[in-house]
VOPAGU-2260 file (C-alpha; in pm, 1 decimal, decimal comma):
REM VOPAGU-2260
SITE   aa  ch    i         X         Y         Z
SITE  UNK   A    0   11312,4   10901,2    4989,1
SITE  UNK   A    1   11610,3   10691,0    4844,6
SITE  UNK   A    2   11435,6   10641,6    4468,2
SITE  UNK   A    3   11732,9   10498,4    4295,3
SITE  UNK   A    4   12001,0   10249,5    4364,1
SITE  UNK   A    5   12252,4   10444,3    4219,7
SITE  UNK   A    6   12196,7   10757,3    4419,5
SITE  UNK   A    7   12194,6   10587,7    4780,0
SITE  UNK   A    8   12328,8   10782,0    5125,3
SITE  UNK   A    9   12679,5   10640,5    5221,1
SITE  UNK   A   10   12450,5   10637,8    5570,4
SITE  UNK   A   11   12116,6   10527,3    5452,2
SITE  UNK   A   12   12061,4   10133,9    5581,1
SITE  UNK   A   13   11861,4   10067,5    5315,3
SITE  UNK   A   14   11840,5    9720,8    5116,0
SITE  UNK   A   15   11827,9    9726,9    4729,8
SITE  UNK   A   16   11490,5    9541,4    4763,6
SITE  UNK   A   17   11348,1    9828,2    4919,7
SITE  UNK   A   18   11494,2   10076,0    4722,5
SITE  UNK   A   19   11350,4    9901,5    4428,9
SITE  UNK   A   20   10994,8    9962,1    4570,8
SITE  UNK   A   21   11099,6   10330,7    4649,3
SITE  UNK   A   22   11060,4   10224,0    5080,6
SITE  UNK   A   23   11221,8   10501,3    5250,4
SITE  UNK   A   24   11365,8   10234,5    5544,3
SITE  UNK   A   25   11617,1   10523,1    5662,0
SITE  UNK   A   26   11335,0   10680,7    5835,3
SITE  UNK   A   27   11111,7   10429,8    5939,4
SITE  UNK   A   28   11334,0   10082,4    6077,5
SITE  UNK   A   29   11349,3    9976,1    6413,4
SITE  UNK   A   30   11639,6   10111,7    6639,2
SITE  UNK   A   31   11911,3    9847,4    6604,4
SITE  UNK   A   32   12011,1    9615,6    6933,9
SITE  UNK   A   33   12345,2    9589,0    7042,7
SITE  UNK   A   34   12507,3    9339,3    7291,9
SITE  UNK   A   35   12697,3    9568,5    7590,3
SITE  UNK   A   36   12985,5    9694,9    7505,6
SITE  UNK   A   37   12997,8    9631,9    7140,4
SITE  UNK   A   38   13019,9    9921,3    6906,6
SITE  UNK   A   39   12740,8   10061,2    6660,4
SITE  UNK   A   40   12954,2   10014,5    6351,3
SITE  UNK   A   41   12690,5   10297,7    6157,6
SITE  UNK   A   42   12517,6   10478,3    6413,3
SITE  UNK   A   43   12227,9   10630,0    6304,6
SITE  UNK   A   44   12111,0   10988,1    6502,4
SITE  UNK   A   45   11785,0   11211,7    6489,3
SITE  UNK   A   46   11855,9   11590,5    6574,8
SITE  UNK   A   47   11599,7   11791,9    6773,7
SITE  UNK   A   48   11647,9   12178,4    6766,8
SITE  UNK   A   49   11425,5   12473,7    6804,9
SITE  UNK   A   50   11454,7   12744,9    6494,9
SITE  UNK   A   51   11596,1   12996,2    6749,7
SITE  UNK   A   52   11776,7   13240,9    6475,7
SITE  UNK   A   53   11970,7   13162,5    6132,3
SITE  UNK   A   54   12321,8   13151,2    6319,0
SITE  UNK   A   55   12141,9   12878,0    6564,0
SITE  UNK   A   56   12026,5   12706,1    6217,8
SITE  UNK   A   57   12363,7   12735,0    6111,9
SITE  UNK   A   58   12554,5   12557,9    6355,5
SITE  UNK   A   59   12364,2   12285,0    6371,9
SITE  UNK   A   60   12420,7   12191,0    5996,8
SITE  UNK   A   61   12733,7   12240,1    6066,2
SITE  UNK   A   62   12700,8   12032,8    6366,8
SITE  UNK   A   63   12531,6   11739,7    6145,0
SITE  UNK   A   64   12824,6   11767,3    5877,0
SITE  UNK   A   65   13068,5   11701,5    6141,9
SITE  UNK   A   66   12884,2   11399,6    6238,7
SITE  UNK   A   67   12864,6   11260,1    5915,0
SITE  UNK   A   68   13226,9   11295,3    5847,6
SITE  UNK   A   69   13264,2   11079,0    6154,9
SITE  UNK   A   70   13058,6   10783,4    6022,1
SITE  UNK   A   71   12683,1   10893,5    6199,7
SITE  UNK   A   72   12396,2   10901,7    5970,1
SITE  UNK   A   73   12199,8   11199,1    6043,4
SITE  UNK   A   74   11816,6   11262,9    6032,6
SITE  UNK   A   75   11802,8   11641,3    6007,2
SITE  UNK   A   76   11518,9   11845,7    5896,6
SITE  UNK   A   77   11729,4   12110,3    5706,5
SITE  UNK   A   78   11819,2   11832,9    5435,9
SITE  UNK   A   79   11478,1   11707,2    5331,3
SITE  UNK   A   80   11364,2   11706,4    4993,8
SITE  UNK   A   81   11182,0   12003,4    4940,9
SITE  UNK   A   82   10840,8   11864,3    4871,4
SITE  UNK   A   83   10574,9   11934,6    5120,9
SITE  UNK   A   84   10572,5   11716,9    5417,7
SITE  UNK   A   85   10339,8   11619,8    5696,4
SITE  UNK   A   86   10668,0   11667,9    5967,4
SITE  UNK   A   87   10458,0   11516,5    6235,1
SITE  UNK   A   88   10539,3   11140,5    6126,7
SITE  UNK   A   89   10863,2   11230,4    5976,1
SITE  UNK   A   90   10987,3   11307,2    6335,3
SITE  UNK   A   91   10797,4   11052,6    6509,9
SITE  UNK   A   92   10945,9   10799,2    6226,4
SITE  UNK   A   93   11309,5   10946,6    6301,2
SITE  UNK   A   94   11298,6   10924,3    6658,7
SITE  UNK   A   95   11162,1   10616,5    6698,7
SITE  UNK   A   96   11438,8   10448,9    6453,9
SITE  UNK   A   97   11741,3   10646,3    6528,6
SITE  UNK   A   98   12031,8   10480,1    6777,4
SITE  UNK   A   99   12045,9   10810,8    6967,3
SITE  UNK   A  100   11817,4   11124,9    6990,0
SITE  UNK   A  101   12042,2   11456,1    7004,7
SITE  UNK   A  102   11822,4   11755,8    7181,9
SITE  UNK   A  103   12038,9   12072,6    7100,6
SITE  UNK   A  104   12047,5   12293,9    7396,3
SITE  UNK   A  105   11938,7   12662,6    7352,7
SITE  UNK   A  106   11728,0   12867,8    7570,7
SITE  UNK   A  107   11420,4   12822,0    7315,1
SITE  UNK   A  108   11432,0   12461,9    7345,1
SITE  UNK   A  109   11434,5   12471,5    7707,4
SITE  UNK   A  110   11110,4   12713,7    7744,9
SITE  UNK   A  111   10938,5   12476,1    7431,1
SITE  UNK   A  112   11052,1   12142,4    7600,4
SITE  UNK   A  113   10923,7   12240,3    7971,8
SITE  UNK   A  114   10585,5   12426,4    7785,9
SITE  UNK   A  115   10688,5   12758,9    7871,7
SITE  UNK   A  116   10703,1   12932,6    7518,1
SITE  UNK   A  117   10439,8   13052,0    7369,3
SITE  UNK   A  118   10203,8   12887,8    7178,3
SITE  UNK   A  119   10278,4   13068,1    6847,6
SITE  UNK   A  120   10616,7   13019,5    6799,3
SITE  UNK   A  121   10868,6   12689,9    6699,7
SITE  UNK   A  122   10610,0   12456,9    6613,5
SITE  UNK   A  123   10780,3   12178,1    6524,5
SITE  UNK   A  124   11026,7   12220,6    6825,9
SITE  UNK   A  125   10712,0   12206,0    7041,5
SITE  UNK   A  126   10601,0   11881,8    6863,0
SITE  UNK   A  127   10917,9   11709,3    6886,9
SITE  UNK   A  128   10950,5   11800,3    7272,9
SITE  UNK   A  129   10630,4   11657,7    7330,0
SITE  UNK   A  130   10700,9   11343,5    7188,2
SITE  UNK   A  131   11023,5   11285,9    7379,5
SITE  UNK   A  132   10818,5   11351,3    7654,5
SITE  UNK   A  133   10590,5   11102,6    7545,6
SITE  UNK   A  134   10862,2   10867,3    7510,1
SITE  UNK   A  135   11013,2   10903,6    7854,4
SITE  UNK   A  136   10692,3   10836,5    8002,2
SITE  UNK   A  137   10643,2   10512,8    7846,3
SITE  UNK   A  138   10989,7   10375,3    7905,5
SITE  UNK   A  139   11207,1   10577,0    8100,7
SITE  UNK   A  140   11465,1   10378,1    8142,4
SITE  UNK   A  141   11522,6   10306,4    7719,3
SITE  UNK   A  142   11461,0   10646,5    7652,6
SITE  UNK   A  143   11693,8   10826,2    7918,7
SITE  UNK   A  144   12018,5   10661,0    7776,6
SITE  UNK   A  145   11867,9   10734,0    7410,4
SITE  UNK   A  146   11821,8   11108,9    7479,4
SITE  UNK   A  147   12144,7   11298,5    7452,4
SITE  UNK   A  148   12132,2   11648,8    7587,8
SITE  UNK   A  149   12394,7   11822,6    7349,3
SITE  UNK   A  150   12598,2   12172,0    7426,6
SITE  UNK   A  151   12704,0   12307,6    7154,9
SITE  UNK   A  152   13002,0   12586,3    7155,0
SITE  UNK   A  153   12833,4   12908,4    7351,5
SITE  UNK   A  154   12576,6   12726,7    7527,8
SITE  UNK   A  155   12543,5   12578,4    7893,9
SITE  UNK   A  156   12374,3   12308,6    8079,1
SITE  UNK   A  157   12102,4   12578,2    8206,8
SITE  UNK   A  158   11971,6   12572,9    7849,8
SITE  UNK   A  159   11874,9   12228,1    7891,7
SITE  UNK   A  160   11478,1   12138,8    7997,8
SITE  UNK   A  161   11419,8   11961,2    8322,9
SITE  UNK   A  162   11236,4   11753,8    8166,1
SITE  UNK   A  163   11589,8   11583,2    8071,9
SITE  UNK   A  164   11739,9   11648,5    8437,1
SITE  UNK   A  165   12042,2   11835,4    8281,0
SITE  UNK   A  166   12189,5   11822,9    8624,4
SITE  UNK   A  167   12040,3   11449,8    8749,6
SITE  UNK   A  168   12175,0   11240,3    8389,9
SITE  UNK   A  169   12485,3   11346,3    8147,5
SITE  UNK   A  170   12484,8   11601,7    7899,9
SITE  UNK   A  171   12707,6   11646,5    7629,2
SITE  UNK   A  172   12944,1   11973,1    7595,9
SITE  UNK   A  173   13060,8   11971,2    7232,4
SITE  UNK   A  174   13380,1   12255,3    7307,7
SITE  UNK   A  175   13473,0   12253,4    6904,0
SITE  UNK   A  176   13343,4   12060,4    6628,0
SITE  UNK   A  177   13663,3   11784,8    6639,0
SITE  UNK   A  178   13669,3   11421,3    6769,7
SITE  UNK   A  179   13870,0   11641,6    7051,0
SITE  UNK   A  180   13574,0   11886,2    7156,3
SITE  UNK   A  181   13334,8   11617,3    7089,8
SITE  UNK   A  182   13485,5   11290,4    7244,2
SITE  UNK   A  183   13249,9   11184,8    7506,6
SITE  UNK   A  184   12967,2   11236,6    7267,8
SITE  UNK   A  185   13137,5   11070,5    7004,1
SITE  UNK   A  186   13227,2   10746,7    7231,2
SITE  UNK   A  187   12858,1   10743,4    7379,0
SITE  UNK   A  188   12708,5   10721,8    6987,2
SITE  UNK   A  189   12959,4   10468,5    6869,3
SITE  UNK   A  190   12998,6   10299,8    7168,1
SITE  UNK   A  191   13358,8   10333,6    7259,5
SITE  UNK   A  192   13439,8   10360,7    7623,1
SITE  UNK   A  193   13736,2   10598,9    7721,9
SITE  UNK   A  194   13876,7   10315,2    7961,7
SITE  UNK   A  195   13882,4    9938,9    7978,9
SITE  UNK   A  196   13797,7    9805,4    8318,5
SITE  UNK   A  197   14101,9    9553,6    8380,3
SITE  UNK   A  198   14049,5    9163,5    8459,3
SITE  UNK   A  199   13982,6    9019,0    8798,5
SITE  UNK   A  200   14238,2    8912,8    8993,7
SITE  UNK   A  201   14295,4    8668,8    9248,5
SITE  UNK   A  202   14147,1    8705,3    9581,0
SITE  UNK   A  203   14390,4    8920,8    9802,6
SITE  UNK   A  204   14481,2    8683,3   10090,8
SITE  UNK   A  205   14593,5    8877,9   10422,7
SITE  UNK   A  206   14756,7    8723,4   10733,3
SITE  UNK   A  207   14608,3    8785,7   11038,9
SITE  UNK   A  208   14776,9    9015,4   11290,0
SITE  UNK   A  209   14758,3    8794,4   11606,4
SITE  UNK   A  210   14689,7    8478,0   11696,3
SITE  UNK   A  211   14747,8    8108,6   11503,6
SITE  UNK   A  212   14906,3    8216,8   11160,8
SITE  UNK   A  213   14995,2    8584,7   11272,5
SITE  UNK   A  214   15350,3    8615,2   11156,0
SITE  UNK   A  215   15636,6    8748,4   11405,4
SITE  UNK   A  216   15646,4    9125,0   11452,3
SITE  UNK   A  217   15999,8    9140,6   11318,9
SITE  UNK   A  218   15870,1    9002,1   10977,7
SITE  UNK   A  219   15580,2    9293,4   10901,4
């Protein structure tokens, strides 16, 4: 929670009024609306990962730092206070205000996400999952471009759950972490397209081939 003026995130969106009545409103504000086409100046994301090892732990920090050095605010569980913490509405809170929702692809997320891990294992993966779930089935069509399958280095598209159609919708390969081996992730969170669709011309105007207007063979 951002308790002090003086100590506020470079990312957090938070107003001094509400830091003055300790309101965490990093967590907790509406996704922001953007007219087509324009860019998210401070793009705010919520990760989703399952606790597969340390290494997998690992490179998603370092994941997370890579996106903050790029100008995305980052919800990530790994830099909460340490306090205990109900996680439930911290994630449901982080999802529902983030710009984008970034599923990390890994072969325990994929068995959580479709409900084929077991019950004692990656609870808060399962929870998160769930809710996504939850989410596409009340507005597909918002949710689909908000969830953003995401490949890091050593993983494939098979680690993604159907419930995300990794083969029906985009996923995201991230190749190295660099604007490089991230750029179509990178453009799809700031919203930067790769290539500007040129202006409408005139109408093309073709003569016919025979008949009244048809110009002389010699002159085709």
């Amino acid at each position: 929670m951002c308790r002090r003026i003086s100590k506020l995130s470079l990312f957090c969106p938070v107003s001094v009024a509400c830091a003055r009545r300790h309101v965490d409103c990093y967590h907790f504000r509406p996704a922001r609306k953007r007219r087509k086409g324009t860019p998210l100046t401070r793009p705010n994301v919520f990760i989703s990962y399952t606790h597969d090892s340390r290494k997998h732990c690992d490179d998603v920090r370092e994941f997370a730092t890579f996106l903050v050095s790029c100008g995305i605010g980052v919800h990530l569980d790994q830099w909460e206070e340490v306090a205990r913490k109900d996680w439930y509405p911290w994630a449901l809170g982080g999802m529902s205000g983030a710009d984008y929702v970034l599923v990390i692809a890994s072969a325990c997320y994929r068995r959580m996400g479709d409900g084929l891990g077991p019950n004692d294992e990656n609870y808060g993966g399962r929870v998160e999952a769930a809710l996504l779930r939850d989410f596409l089935q009340r507005d597909r069509d918002r949710w689909t471009k908000k969830i953003l399958p995401v490949l890091l280095p050593g993983h494939t598209v098979e680690e993604v759950p159907d419930f995300l159609q990794p083969y029906a919708c985009n996923h995201y390969p991230v190749t190295s972490l660099t604007a490089e081996g991230a750029e179509d992730l990178l453009r799809t969170i700031t919203g930067q397209v790769a290539h500007i669709r040129p202006p409408l011309g005139p109408p093309i105007s073709l003569p016919p081939r025979s008949g009244p207007g048809a110009r002389p063979p010699e002159a085709r």
